[in-house]
C-alpha positions in Angstrom: 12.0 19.6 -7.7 8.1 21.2 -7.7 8.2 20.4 -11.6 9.0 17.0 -11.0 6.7 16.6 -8.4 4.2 18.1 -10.4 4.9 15.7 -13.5 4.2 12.9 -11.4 0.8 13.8 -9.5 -0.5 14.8 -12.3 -2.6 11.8 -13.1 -3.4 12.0 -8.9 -7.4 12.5 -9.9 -7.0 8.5 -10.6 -5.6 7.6 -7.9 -2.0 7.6 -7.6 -0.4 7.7 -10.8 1.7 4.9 -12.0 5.1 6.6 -11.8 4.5 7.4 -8.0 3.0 4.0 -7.2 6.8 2.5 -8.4 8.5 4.8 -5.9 6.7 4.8 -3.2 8.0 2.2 -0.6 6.4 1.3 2.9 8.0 3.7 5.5 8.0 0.9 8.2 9.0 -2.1 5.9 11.0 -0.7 2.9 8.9 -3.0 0.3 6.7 -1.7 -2.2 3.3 -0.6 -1.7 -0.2 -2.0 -3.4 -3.4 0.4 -4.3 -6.2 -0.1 -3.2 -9.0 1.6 -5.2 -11.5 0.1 -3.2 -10.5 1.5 0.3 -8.5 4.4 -1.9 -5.4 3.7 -0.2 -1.9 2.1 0.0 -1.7 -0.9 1.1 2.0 -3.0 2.5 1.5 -6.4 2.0 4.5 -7.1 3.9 3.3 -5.9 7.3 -0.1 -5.6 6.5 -0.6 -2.1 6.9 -2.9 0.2 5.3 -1.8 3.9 4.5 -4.8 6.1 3.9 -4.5 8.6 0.7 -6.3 12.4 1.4 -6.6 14.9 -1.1 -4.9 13.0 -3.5 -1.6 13.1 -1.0 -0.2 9.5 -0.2 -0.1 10.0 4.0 3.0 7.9 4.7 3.8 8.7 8.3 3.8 5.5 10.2 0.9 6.7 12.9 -1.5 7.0 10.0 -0.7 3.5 9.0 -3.8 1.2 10.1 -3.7 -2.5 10.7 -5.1 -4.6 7.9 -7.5 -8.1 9.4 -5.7 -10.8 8.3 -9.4 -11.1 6.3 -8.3 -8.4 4.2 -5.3 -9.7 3.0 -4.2 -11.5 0.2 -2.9 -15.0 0.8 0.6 -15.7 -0.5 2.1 -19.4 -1.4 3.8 -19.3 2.4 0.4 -18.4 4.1 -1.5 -21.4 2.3 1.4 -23.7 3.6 1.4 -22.9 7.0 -2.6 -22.8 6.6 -2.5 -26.7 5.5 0.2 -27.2 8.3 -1.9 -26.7 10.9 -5.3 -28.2 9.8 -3.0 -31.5 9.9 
């Protein structure tokens, strides 16, 4: 277990390595997470919720989870249709 854990955080200095970033699922939602370099953390674009990454450690517990503005994230096919939906 510690050697596998150790193969996979051992790119952490980069970020979170590539091997960790396809494992690691939103603890609230179940869907896959997005890096962030920019605000260094995970990000759930599902329930737009931001998971903050300390010392290289992914901090997945739901209460460190912050709230994304709905500025910050990404627009998907479904929100530019509802988008154009109401502007009508």
């Amino acid at each position: 277990m510690v050697r596998a854990s150790l193969m996979l955080l051992k790119d952490a200095g980069r970020g979170v390595c590539k091997s960790l970033s396809q494992i690691l699922v939103c603890p609230l939602s179940k869907q896959p997470l997005r890096y962030s370099e920019e605000t260094n953390s995970l990000i759930s674009d599902a329930i737009g919720v931001s998971f903050p990454i300390k010392d290289d450690i992914p901090c997945l517990v739901p209460m460190d989870g912050k709230i994304i503005e709905a500025d910050d994230m990404p627009k998907t096919d479904g929100a530019a249709d509802l988008s154009s939906k109401n502007n009508q």
